[in-house]
C-alpha positions in Angstrom: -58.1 32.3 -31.3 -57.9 29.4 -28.9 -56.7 26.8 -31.6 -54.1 29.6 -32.4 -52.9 30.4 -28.8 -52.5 26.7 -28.0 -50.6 26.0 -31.5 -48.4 28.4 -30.3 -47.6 26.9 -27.7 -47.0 23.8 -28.6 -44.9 25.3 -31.0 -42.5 27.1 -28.4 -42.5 23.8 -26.1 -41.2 21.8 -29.3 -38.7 24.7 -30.4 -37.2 24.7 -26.7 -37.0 21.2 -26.5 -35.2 21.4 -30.0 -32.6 24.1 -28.5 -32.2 22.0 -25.1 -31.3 19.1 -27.2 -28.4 20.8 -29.0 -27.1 22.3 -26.1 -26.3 19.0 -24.9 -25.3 17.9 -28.0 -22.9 21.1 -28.0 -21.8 20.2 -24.8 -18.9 18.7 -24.5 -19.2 14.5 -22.2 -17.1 13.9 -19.5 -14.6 11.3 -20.1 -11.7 10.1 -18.0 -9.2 11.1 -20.4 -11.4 15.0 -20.0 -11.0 14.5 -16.0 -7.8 13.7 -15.5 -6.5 16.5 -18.1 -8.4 19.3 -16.2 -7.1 17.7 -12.8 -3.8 17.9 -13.6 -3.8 21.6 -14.2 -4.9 22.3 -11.3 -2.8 24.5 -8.9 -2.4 22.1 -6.4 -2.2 18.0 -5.4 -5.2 18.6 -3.0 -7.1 20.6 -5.7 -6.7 17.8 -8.1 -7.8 15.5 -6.0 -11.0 17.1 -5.0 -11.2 17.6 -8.6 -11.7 14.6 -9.1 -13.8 13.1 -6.4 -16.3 15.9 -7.3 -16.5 15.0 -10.8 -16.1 11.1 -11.1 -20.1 10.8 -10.2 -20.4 12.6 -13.8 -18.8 9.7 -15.5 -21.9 7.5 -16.8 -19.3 4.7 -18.3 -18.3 1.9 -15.5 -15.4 1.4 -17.4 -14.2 5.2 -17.0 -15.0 5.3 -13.6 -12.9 2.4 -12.7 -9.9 4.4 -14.6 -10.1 7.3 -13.2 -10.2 6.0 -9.3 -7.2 4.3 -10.2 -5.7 7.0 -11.1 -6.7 9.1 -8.1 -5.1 5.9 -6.0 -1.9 6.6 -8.0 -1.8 10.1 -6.6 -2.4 8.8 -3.0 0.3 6.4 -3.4 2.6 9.1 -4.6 2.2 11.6 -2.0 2.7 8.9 0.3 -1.1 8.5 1.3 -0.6 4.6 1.8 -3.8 3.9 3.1 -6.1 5.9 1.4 -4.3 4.5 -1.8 -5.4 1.0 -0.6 -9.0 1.8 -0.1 -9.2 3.7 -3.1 -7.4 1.0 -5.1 -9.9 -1.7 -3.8 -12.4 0.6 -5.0 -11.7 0.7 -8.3 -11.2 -3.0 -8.5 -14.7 -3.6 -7.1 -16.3 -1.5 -10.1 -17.2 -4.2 -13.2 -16.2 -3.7 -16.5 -14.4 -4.3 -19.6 -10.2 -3.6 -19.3 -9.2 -4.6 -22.2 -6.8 -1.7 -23.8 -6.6 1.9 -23.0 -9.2 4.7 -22.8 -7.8 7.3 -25.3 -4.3 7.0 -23.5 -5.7 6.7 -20.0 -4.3 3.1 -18.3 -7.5 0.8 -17.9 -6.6 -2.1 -15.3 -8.5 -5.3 -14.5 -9.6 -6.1 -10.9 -7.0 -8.5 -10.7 -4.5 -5.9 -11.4 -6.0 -2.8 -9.1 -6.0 -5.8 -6.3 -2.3 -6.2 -5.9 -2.0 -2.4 -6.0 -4.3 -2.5 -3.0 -1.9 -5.4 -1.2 1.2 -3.4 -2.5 -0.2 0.0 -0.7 -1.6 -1.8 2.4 2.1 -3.3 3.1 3.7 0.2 2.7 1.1 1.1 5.3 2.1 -1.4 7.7 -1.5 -2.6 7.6 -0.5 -6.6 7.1 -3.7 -7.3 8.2 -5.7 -5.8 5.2 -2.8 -6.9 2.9 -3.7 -10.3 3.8 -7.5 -9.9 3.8 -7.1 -8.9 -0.4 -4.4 -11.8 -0.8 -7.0 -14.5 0.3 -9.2 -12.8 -2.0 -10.0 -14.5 -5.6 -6.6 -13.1 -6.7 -5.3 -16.2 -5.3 -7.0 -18.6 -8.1 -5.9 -16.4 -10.7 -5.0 -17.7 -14.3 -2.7 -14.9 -14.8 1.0 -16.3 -13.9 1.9 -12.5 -13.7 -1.0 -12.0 -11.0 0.0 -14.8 -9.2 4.0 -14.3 -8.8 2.7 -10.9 -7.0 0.4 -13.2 -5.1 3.2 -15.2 -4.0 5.5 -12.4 -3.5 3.0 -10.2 -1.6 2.6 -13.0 0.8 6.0 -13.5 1.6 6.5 -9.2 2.2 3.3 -9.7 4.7 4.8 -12.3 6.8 8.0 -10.5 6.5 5.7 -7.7 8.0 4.6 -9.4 11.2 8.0 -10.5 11.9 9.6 -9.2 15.2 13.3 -10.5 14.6 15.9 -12.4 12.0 15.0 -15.5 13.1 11.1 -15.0 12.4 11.7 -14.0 8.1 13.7 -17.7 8.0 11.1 -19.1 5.9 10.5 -16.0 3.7 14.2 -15.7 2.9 13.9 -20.0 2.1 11.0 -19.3 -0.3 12.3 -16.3 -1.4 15.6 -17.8 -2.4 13.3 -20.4 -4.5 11.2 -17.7 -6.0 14.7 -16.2 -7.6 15.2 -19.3 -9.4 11.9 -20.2 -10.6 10.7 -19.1 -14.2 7.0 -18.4 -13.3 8.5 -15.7 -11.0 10.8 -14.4 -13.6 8.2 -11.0 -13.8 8.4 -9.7 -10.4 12.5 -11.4 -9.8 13.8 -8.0 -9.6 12.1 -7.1 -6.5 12.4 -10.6 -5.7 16.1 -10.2 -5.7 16.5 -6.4 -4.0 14.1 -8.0 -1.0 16.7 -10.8 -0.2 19.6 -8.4 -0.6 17.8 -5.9 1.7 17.0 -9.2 4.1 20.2 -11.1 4.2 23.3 -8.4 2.5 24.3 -11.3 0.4 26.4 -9.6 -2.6 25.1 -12.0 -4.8 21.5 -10.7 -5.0 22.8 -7.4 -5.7 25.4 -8.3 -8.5 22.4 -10.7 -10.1 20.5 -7.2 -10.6 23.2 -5.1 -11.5 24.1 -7.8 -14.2 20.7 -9.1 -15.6 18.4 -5.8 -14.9 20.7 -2.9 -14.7 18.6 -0.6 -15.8 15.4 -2.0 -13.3 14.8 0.4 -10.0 16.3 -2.3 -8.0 19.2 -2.2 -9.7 19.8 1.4 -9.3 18.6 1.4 -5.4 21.4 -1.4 -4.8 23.9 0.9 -6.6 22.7 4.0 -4.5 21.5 6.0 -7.2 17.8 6.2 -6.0 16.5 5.4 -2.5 13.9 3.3 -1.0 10.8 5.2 0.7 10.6 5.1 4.4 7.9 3.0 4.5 7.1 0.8 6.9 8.3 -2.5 4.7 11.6 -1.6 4.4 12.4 -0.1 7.3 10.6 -2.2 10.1 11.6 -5.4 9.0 14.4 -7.3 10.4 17.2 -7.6 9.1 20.5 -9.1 8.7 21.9 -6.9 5.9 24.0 -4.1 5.5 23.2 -0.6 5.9 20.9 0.5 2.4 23.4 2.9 0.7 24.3 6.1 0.9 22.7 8.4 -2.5 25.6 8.5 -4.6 24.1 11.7 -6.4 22.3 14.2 -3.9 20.2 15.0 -7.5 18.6 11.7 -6.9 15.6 10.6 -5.6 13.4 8.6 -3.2 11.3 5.6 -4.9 9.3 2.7 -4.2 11.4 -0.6 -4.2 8.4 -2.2 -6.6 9.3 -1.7 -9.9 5.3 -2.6 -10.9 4.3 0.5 -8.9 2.3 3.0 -10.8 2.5 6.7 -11.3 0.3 9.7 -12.0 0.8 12.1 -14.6 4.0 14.2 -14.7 1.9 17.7 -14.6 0.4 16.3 -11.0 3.7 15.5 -10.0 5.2 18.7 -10.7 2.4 21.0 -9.2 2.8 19.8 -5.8 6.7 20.5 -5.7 5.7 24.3 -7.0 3.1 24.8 -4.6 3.3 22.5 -1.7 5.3 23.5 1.6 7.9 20.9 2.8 7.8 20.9 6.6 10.3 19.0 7.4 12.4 15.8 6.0 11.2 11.9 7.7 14.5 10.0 8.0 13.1 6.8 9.3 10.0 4.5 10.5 10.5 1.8 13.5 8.3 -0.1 15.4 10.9 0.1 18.4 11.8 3.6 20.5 15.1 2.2 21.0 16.2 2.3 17.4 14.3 5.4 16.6 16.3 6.7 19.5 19.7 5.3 17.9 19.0 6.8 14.8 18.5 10.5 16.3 21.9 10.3 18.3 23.2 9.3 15.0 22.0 12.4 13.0 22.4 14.9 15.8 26.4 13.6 15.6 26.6 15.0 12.4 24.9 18.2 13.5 21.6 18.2 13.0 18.3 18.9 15.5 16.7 15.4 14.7 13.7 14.4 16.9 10.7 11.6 17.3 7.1 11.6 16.4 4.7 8.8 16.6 2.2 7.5 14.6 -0.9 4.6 15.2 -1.6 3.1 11.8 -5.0 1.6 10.6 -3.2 -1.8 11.4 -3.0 -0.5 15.2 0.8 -1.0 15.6 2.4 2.5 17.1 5.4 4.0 15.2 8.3 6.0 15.3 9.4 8.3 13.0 12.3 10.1 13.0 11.8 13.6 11.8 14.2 16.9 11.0 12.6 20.2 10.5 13.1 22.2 7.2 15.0 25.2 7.6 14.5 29.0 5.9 16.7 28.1 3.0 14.7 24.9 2.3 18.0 22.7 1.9 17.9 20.6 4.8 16.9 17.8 2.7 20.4 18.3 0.8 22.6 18.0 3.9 21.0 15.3 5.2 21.6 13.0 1.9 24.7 14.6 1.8 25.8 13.6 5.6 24.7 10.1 4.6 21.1 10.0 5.4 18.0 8.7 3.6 15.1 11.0 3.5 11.8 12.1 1.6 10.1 15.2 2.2 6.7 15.8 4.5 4.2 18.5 3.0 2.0 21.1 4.6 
């Protein structure tokens, strides 16, 4: 009876191992391709986001990982989360593994590549300083001519960061004006171009993008189509060019100047707009109270109740933001691009 009883058992151990094991065969893995879907149907940007923190430890694949924290920088960079973009950028590039191709649809980027979208996100944070720290990195020995006209480009929108006046972005504009020429620079000449037209107002620049990339994002920012965000790049450093234009469509809308900028999927992007409160519309970013100042006499002109905030970036340089709240009808954003003013929307 013994025998029998422990036969038994062993029987029932081996028949629930049996049934564990195809319950995890039935079970469906986690991939990135899996985590990013079930993100993006979730109800809101912040959901999605903590989403995906929550479940990126459940990825076993290095490779999958590194995707799908890229992606999650993406979304930071889009809702205008600069500097956790950065940090969350540099983490994916610090993960090893293969990138060569796609996971099932799902962009997979080298380090190289998730290392210039960490520069690109510290300069729209204002955060030079970082920018700098990931430029003297090994990006700066790479063999990708691609990499290295961001390299070289990056470098010259950093010192163009630290500049206090015209005379101090001389030497930019001079390399700059070099770099438009040059057929190693030929990939990133568009933004190339639109930062010498936003530095200097030369026509030139402008008509070299209308004519050779028309249909680049620089092109249609120089024809007022789309706008530049208010980040601290374009708006802090000095310059002697005209006034950026006015929207010539109040349909269009506000994007980065960097044509190499990535984007999350269209189902996150259209969650937040459906669930997300807009608080008020951001018109402008300066490092001096005097020309915040000037542009709130400027917008209350036209009739509007425009006032200042301020804000300390990681960098440790104070700024001031030019602000107008939303009003019951949610259209404030309308009137403003309509009076003639640049402006992006600020969430709750």
């Amino acid at each position: 009876m013994k025998k029998i009883i422990l036969l038994l058992a062993s029987v029932f151990l081996i028949s629930g191992a049996f049934s564990q094991t195809a319950q995890s065969a039935q079970k469906p893995s986690v991939t990135a391709k899996s985590l990013i879907d079930a993100a993006s149907k979730k109800s809101s940007v912040d959901d999605s986001i903590s989403y995906i923190k929550k479940n990126i430890p459940s990825l076993s694949k290095n490779t999958e990982k590194r995707s799908v924290y890229a992606f999650l920088a993406a979304i930071y960079e889009q809702q205008g989360n600069y500097s956790e973009a950065q940090k969350t950028y540099a983490q994916a590039a610090s993960i090893q593994g293969s990138a060569e191709g796609a996971l099932n649809g799902v962009p997979n980027k080298n380090s190289e590549e998730l290392v210039v979208d960490a520069i690109r996100c510290a300069l729209c944070a204002g955060d030079y300083s970082t920018a700098q720290n990931y430029l003297n990195s090994a990006v700066r020995s790479s063999k990708d001519e691609k990499i290295l006209a961001y390299v070289k480009l990056y470098e010259q929108w950093s010192a163009l960061c630290k500049a206090k006046n015209a005379a101090e972005t001389k030497e930019s504009v001079a390399l700059l004006r070099t770099y438009a020429t040059l057929e190693s620079m030929k990939s990133v000449r568009p933004s190339v171009l639109l930062t010498l037209w936003h530095l200097t107002g030369e026509n030139s620049f402008s008509e070299n993008l209308k004519k050779n990339y028309p249909k680049s994002l620089e092109s249609a920012i120089v024809k007022g189509e789309v706008q530049t965000l208010p980040t601290p790049f374009w708006y802090f450093v000095p310059r002697n060019g005209v006034d950026l234009p006015e929207i010539a469509d109040s349909g269009a809308g506000a994007v980065s100047a960097d044509s190499a900028s990535t984007s999350t999927s269209s189902q996150t992007s259209s969650t937040s707009s459906k669930t997300e409160k807009i608080v008020r519309q951001q018109l402008g970013l300066f490092r001096e109270e005097a020309n915040a100042k000037a542009l709130v006499d400027r917008v209350k002109a036209k009739g509007f109740s425009a006032e200042i905030t301020t804000e300390t970036r990681p960098s440790g340089t104070k700024y001031y933001l030019v602000v107008v709240k939303e009003n019951e009808k949610g259209t404030i954003g309308d009137e403003l691009r309509t009076a003639g003013f640049e402006c992006y929307p600020v969430f709750e």
